[in-house]
DOVEXBA-710928 format. One record per atom (N, C-alpha, C): residue number from 0; residue in three letters; chain; atom name; x, y, z. Coordinates in Angstrom, 2 decimals. Layout:
[atom NUM, ALA, A, CA, [X, Y, Z]]
...
***
This chain:
[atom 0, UNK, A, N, [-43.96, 11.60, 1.93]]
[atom 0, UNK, A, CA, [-45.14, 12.40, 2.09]]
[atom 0, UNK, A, C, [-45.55, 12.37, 3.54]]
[atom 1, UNK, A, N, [-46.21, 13.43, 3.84]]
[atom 1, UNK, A, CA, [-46.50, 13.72, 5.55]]
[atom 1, UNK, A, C, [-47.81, 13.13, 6.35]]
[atom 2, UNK, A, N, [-47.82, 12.09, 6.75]]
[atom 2, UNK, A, CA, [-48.90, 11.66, 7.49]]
[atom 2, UNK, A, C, [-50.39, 12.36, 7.08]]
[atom 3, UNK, A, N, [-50.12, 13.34, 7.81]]
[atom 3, UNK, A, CA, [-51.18, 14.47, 8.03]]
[atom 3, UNK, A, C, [-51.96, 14.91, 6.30]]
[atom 4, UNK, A, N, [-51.06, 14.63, 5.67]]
[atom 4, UNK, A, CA, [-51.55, 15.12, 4.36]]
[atom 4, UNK, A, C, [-52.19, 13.79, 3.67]]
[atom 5, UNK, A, N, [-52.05, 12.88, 3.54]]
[atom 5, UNK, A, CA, [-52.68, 11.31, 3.47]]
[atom 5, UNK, A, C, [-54.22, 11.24, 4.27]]
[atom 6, UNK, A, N, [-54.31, 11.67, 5.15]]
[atom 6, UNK, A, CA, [-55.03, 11.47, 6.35]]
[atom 6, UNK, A, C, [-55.94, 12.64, 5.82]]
[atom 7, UNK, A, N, [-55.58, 14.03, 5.43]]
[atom 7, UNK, A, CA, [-56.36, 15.06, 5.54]]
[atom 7, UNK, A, C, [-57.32, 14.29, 3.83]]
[atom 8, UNK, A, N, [-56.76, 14.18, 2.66]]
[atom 8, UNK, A, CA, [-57.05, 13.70, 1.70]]
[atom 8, UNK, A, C, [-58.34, 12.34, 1.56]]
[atom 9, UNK, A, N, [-57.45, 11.58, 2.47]]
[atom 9, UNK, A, CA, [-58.56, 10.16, 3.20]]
[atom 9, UNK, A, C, [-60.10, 10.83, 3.45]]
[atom 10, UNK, A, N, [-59.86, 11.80, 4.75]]
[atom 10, UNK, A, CA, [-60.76, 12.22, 5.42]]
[atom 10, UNK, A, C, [-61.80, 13.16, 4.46]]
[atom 11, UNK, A, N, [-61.34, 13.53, 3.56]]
[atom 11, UNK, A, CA, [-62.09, 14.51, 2.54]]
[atom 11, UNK, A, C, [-62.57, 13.67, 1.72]]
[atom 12, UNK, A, N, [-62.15, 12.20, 0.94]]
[atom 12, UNK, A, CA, [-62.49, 11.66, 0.36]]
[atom 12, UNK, A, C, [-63.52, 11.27, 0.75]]
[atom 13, UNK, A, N, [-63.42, 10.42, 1.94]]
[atom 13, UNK, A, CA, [-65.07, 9.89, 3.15]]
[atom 13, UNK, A, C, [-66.02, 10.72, 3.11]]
[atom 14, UNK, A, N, [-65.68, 12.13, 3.29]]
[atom 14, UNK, A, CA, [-66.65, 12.96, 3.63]]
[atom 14, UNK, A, C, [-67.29, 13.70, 2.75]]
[atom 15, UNK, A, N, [-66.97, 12.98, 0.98]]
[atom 15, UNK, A, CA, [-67.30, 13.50, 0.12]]
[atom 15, UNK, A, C, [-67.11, 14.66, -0.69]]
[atom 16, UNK, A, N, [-65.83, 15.12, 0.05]]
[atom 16, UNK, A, CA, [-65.07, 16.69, -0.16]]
[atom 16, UNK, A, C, [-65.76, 17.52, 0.19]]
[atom 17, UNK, A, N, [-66.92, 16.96, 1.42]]
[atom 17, UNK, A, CA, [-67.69, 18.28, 2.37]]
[atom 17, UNK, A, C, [-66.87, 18.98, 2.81]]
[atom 18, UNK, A, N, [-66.83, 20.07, 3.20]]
[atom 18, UNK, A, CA, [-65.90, 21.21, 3.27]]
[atom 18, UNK, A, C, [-64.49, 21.44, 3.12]]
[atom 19, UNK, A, N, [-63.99, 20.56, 1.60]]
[atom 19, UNK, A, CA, [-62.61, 21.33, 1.43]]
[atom 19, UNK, A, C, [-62.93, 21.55, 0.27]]
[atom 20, UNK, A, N, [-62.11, 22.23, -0.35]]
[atom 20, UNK, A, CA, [-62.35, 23.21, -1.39]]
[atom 20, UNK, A, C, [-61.09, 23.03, -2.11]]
[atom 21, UNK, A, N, [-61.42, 23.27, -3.43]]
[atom 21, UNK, A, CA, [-60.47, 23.00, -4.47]]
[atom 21, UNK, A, C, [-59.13, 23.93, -4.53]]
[atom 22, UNK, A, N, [-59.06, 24.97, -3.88]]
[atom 22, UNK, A, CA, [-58.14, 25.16, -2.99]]
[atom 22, UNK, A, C, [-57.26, 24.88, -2.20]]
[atom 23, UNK, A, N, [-58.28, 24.39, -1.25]]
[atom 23, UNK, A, CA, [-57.44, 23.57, 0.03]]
[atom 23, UNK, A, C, [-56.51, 21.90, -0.74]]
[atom 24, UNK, A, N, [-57.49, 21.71, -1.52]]
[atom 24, UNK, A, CA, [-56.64, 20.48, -2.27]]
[atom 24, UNK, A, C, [-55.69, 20.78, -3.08]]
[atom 25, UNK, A, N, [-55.66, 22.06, -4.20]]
[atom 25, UNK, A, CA, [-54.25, 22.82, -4.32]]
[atom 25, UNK, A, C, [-53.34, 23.28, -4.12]]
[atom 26, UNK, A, N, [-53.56, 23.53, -2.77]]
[atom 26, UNK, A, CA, [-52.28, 23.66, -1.56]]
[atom 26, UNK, A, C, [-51.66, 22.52, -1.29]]
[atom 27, UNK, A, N, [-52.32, 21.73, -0.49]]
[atom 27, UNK, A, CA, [-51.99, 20.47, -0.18]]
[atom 27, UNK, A, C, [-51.10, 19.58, -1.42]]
[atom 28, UNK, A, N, [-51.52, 20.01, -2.52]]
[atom 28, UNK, A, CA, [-50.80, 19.46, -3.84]]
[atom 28, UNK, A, C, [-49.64, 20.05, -4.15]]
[atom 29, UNK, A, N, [-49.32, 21.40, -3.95]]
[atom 29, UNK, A, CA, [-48.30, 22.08, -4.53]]
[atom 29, UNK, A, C, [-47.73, 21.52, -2.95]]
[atom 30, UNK, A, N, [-47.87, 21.55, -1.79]]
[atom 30, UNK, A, CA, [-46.91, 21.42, -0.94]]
[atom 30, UNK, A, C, [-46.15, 20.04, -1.20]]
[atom 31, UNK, A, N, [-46.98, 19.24, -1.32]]
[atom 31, UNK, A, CA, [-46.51, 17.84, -2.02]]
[atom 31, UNK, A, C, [-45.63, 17.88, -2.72]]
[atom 32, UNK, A, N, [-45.93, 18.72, -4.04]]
[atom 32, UNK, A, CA, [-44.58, 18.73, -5.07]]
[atom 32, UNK, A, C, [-43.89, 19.95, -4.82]]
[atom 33, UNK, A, N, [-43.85, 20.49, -3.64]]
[atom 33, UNK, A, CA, [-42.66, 21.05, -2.93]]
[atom 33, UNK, A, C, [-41.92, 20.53, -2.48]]
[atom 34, UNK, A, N, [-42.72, 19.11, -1.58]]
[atom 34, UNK, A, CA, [-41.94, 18.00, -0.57]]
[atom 34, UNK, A, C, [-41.69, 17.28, -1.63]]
[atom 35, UNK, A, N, [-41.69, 16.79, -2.67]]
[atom 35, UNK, A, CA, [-40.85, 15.65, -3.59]]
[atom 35, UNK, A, C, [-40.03, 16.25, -4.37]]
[atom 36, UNK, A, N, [-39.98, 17.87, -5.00]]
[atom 36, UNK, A, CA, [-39.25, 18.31, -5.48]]
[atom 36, UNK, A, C, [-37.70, 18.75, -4.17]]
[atom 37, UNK, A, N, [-37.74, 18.67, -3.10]]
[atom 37, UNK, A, CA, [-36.85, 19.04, -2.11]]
[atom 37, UNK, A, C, [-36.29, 17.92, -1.85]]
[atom 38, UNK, A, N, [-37.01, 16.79, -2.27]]
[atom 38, UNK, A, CA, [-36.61, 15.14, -1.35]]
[atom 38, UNK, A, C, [-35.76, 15.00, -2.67]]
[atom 39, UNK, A, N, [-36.01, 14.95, -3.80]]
[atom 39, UNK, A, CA, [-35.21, 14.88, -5.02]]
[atom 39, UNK, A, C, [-34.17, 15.72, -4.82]]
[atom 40, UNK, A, N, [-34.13, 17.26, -4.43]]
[atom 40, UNK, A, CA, [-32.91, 17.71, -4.82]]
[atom 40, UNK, A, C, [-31.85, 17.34, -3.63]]
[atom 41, UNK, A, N, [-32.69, 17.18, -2.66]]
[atom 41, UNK, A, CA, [-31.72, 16.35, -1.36]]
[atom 41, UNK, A, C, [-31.00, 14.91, -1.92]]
[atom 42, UNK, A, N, [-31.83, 13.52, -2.79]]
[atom 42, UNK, A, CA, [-30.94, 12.66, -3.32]]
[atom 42, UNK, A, C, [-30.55, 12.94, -4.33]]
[atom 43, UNK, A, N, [-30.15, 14.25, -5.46]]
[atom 43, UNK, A, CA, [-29.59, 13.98, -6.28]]
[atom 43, UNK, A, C, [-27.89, 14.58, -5.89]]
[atom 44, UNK, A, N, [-28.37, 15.80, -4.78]]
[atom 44, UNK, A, CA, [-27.00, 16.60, -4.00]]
[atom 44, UNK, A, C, [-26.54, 15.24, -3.36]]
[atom 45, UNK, A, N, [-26.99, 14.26, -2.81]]
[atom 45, UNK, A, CA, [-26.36, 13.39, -2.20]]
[atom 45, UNK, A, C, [-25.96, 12.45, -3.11]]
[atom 46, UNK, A, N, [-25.96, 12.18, -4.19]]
[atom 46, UNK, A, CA, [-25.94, 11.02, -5.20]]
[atom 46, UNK, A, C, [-24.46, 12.15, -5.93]]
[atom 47, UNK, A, N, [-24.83, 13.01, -6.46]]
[atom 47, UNK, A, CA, [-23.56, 13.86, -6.78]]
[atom 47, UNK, A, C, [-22.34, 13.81, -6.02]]
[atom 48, UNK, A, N, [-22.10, 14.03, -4.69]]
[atom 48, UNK, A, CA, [-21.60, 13.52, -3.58]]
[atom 48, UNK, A, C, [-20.72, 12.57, -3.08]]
[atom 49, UNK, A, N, [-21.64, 11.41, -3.82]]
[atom 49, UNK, A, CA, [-21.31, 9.74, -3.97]]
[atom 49, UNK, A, C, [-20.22, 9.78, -5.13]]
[atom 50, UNK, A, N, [-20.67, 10.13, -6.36]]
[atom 50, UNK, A, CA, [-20.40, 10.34, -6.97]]
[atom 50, UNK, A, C, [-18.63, 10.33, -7.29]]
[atom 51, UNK, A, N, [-18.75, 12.08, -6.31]]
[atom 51, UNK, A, CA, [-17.64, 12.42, -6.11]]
[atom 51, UNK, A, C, [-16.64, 11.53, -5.52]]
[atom 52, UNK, A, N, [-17.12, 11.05, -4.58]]
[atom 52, UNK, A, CA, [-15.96, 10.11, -3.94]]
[atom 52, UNK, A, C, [-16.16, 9.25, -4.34]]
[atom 53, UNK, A, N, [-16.79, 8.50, -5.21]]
[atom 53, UNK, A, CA, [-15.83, 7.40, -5.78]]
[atom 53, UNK, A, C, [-15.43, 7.54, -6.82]]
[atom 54, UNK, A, N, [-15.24, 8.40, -7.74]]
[atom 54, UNK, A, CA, [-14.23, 9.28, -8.31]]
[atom 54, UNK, A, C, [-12.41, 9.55, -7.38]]
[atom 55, UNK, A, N, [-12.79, 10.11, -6.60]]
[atom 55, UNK, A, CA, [-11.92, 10.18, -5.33]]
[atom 55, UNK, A, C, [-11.09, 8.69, -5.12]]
[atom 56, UNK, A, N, [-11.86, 7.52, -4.96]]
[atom 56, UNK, A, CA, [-11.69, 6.14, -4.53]]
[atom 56, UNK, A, C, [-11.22, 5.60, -5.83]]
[atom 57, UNK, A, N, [-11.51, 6.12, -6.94]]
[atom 57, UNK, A, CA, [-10.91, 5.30, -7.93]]
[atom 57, UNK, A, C, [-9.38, 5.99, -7.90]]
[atom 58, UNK, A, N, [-9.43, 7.00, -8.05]]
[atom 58, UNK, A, CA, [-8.00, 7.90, -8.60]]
[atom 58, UNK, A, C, [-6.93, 7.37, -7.35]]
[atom 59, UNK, A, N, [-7.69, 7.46, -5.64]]
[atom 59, UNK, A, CA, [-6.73, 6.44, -5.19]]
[atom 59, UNK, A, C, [-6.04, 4.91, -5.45]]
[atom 60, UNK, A, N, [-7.16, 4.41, -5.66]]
[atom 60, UNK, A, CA, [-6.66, 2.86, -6.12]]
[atom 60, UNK, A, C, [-5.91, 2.73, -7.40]]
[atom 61, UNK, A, N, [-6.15, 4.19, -8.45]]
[atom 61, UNK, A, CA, [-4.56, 3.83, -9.51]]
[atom 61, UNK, A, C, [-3.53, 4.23, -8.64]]
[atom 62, UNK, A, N, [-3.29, 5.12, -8.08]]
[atom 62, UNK, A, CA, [-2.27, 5.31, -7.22]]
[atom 62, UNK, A, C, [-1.47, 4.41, -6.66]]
[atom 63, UNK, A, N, [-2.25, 3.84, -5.99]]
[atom 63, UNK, A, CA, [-2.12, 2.79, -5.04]]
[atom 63, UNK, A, C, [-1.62, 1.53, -6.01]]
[atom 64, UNK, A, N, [-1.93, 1.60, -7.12]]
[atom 64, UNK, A, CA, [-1.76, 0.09, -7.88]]
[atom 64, UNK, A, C, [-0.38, 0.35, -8.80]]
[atom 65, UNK, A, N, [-0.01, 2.12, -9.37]]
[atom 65, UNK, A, CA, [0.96, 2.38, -9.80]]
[atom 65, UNK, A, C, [2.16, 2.15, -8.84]]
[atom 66, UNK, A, N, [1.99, 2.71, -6.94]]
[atom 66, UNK, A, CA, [2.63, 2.53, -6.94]]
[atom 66, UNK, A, C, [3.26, 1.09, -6.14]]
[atom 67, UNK, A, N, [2.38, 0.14, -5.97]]
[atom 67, UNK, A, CA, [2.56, -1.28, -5.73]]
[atom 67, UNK, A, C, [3.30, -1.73, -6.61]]
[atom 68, UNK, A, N, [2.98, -1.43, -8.45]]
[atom 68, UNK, A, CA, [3.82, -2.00, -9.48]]
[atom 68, UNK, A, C, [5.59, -1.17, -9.17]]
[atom 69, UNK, A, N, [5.31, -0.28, -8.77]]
[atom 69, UNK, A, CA, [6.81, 0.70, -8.79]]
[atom 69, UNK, A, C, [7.39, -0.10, -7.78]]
[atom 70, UNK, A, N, [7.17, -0.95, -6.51]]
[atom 70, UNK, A, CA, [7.60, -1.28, -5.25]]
[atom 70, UNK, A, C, [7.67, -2.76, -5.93]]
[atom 71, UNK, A, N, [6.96, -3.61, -6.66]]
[atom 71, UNK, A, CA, [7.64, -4.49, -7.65]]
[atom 71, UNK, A, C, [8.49, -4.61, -8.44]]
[atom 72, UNK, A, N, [8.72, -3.69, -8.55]]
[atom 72, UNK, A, CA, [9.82, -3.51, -9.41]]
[atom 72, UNK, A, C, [11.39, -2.94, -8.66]]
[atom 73, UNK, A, N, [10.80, -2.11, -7.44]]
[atom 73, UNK, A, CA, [12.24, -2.24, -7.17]]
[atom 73, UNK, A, C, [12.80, -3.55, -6.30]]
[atom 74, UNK, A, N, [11.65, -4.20, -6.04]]
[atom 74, UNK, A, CA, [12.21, -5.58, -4.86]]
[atom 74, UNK, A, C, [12.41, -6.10, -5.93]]
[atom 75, UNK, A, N, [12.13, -6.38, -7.24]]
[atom 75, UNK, A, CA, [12.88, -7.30, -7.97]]
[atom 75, UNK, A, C, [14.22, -6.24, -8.49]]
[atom 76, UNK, A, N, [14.66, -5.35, -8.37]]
[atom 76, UNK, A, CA, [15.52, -4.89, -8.70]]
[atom 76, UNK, A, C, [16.62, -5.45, -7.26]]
[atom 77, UNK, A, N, [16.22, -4.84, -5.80]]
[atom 77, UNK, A, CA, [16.40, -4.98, -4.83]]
[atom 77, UNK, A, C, [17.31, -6.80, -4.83]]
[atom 78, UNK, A, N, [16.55, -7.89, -5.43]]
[atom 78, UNK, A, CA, [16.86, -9.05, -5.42]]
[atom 78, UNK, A, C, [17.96, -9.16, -6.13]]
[atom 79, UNK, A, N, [17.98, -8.43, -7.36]]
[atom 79, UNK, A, CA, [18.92, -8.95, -8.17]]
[atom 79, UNK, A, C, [20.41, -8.20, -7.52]]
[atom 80, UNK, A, N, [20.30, -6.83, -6.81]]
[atom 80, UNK, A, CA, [21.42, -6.33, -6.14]]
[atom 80, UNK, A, C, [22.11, -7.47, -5.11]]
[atom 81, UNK, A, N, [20.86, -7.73, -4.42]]
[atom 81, UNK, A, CA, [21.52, -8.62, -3.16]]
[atom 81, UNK, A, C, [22.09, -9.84, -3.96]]
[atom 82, UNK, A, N, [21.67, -10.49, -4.65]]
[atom 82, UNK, A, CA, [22.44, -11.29, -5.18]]
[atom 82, UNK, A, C, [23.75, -11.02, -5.49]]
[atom 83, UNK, A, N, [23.60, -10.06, -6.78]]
[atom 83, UNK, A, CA, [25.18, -9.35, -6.84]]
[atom 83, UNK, A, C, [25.96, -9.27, -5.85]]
[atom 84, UNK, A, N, [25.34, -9.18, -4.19]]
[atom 84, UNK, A, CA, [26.41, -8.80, -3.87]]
[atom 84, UNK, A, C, [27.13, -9.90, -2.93]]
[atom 85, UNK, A, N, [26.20, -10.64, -2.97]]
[atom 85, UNK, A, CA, [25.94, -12.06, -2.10]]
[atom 85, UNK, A, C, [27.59, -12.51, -3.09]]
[atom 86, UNK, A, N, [27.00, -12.90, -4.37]]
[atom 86, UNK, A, CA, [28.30, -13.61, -4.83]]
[atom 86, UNK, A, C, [29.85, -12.82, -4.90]]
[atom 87, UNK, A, N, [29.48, -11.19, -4.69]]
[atom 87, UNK, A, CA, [30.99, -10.34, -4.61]]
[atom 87, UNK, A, C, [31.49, -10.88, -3.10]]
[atom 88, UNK, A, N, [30.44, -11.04, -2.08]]
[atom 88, UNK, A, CA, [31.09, -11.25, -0.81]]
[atom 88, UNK, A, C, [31.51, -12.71, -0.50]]
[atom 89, UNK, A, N, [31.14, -13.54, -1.65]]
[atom 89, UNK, A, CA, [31.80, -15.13, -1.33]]
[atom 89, UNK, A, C, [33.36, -14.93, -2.00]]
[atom 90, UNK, A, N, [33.30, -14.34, -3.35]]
[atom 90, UNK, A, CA, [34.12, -14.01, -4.21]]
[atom 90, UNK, A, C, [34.95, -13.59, -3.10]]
[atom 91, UNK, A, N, [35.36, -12.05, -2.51]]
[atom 91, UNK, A, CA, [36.42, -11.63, -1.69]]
[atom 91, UNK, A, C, [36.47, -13.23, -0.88]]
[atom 92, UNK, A, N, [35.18, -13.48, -0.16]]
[atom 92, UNK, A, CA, [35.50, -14.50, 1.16]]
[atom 92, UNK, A, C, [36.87, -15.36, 0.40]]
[atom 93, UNK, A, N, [36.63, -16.16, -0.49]]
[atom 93, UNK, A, CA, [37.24, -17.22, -1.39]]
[atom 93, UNK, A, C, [38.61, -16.40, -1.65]]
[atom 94, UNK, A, N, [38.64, -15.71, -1.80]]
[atom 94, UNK, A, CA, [39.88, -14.53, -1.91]]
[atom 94, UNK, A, C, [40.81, -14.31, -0.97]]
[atom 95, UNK, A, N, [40.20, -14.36, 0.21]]
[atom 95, UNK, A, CA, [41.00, -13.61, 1.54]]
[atom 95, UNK, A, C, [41.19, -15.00, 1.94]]
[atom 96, UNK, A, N, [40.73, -16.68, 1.69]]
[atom 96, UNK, A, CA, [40.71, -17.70, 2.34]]
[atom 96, UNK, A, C, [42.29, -18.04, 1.77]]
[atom 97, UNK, A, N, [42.23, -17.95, 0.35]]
[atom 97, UNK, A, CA, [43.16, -18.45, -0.31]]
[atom 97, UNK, A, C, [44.60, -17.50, -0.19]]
[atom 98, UNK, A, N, [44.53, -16.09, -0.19]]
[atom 98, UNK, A, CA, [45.68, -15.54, 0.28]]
[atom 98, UNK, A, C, [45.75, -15.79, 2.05]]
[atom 99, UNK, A, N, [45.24, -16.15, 2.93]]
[atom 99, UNK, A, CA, [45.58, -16.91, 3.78]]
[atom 99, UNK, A, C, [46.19, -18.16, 4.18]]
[atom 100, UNK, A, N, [45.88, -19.17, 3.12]]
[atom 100, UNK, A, CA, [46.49, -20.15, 2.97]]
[atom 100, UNK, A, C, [47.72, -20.24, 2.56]]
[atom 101, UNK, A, N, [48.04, -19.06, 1.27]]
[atom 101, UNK, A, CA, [49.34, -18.90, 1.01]]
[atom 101, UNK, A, C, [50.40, -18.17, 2.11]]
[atom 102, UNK, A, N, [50.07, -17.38, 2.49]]
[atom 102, UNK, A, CA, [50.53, -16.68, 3.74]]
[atom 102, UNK, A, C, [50.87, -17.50, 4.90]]
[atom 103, UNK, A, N, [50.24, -18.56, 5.00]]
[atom 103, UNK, A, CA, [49.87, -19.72, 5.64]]
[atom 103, UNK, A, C, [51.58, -20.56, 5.63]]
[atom 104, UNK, A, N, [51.72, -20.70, 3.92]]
[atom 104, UNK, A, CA, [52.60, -21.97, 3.69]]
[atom 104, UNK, A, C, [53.76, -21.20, 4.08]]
[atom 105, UNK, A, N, [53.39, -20.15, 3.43]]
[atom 105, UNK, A, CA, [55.25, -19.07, 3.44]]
[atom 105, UNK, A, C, [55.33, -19.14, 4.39]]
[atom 106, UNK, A, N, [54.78, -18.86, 5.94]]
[atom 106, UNK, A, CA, [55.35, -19.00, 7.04]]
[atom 106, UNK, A, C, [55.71, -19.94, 7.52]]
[atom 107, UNK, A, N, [55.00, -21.00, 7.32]]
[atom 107, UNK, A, CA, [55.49, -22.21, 7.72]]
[atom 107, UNK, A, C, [57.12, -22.62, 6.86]]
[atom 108, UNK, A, N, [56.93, -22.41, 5.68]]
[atom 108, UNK, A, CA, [58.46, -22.68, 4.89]]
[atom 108, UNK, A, C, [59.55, -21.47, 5.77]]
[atom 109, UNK, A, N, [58.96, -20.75, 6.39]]
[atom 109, UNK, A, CA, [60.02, -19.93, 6.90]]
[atom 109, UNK, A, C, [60.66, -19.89, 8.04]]
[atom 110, UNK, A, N, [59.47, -20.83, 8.67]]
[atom 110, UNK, A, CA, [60.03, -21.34, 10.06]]
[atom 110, UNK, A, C, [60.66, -23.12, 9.60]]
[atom 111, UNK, A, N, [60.42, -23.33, 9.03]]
[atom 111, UNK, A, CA, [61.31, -24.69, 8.73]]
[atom 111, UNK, A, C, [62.35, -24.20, 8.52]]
[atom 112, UNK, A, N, [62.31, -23.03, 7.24]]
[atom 112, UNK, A, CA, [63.87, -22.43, 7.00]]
[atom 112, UNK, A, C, [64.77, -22.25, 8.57]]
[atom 113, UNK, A, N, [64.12, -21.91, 9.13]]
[atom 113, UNK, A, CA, [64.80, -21.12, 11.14]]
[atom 113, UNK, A, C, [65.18, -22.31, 11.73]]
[atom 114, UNK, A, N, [64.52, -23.17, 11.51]]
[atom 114, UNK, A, CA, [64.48, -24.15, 12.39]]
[atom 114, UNK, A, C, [66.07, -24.97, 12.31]]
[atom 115, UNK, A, N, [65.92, -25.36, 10.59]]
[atom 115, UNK, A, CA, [66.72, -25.56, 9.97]]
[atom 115, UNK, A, C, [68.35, -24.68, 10.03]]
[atom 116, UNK, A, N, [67.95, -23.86, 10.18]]
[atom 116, UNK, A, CA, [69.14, -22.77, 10.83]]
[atom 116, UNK, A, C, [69.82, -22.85, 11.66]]
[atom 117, UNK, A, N, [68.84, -23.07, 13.05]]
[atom 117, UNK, A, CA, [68.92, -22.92, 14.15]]
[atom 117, UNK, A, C, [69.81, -24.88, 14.57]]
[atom 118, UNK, A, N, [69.32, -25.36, 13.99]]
[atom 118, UNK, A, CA, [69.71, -27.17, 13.74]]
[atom 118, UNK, A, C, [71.49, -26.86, 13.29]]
[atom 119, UNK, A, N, [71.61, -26.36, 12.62]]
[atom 119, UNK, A, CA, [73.15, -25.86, 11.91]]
[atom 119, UNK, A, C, [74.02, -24.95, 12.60]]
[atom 120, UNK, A, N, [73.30, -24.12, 13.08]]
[atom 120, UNK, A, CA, [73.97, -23.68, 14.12]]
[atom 120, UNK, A, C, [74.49, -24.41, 15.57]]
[atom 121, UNK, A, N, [73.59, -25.12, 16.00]]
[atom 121, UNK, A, CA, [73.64, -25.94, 17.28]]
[atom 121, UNK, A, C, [75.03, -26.96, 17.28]]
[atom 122, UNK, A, N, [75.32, -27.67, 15.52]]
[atom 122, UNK, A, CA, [75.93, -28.68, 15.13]]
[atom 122, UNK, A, C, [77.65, -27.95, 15.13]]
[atom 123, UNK, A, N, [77.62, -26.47, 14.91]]
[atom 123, UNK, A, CA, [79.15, -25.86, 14.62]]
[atom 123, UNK, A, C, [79.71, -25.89, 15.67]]
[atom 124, UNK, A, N, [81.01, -26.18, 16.07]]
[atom 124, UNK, A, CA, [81.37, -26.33, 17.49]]
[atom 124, UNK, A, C, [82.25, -24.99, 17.50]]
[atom 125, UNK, A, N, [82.16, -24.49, 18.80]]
[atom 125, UNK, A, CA, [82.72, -23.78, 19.61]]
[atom 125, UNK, A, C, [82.39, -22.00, 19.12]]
[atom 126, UNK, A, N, [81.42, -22.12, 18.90]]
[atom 126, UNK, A, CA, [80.65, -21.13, 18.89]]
[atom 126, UNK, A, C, [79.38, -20.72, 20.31]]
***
């Protein structure tokens, strides 16, 4: 409510409602519930408003929480791959160690075989 209208009311009251008129106090009244009917429709447009966005704020946060659960689910999917593949790559490792080793012996038996050759040959005379 407006200063001036408190004050004008005060001042009429003191003065015994010497010169205002039931008029002038009907104005002053309807402007009043002009000014509270405008102040209301100003907080209820603003409360509607509110409203709205957190409407807005909720529908984000399922979003947001659907898709946090979806991103849980693929890092636990994600985990169980890397694992898989963790043990395929020891698996080959263990694989390629052991056909190395064999590859390993055969050559060595093959150079003993040469060596051995080469020993027999040295021993034949006049060659």
């Amino acid at each position: 409510m407006k200063l001036w209208i408190w004050t004008a009311l005060a001042a009429a009251g003191a003065a015994g409602c010497a010169g205002v008129s039931k008029q002038d106090l009907d104005a002053v009244k309807a402007e009043m519930l002009a000014n509270d009917a405008k102040t209301a429709a100003a907080l209820k447009s603003e409360l509607t408003g509110i409203d709205q966005k957190y409407v807005t704020v909720q529908q984000i946060e399922n979003r947001v929480g659907k898709q946090l659960e979806e991103m849980a689910k693929l890092l636990k999917e994600l985990q169980e791959l890397r694992k898989e593949l963790v043990d395929k790559v020891n698996l080959a490792n263990s694989n390629v160690i052991k056909s190395l080793e064999f590859e390993e012996k055969l050559m060595s038996d093959r150079l003993a075989q040469l060596r051995l050759m080469i020993e027999e040959l040295k021993k034949k005379p006049g060659q």
